[in-house]
N, C-alpha and C positions, 0 to 999 in steps of 0.2 A: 448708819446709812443716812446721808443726806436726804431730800428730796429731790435731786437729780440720780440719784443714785437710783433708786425706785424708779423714778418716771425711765431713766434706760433699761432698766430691768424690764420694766413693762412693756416698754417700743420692742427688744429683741422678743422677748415673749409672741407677741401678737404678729413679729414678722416672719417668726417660725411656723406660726399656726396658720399665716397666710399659703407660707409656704409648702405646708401640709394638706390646706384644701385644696390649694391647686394638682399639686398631685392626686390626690384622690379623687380631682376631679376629671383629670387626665386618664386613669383607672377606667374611672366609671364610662366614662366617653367612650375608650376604648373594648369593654366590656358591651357596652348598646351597642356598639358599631357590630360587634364579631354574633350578636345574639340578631341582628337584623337580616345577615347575612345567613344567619341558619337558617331564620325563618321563612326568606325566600327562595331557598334552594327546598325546603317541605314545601313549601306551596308549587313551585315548579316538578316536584315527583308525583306529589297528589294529582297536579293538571295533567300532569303524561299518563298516570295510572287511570285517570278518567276518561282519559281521550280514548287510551288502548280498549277499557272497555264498551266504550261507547259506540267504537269499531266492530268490536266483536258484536254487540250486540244488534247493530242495524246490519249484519249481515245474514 
């Protein structure tokens, strides 16, 4: 194997791996996005469950 031979071996290599982090980056993104969304739909049940009893209780 030449030295061009390597050095393309290496460029595919590293555009595969490029192309693995962006997926996994895409993953992750996706992943925060759907965990953000949990978490404020609990914060929105907490506030209604406080509200309810915050009702009941000033009455």
């Amino acid at each position: 194997m030449d030295i061009f031979d390597t050095l393309e071996d290496r460029v595919e290599k590293l555009l595969a791996r490029k192309k693995a982090l962006e997926e996994e980056n895409a993953a992750l993104r996706a992943e925060a996005s759907r965990l953000a969304e949990e978490k404020k739909a609990v914060a929105q049940r907490i506030d209604s469950l406080l509200e309810k009893l915050q009702t009941e209780l000033d009455s």
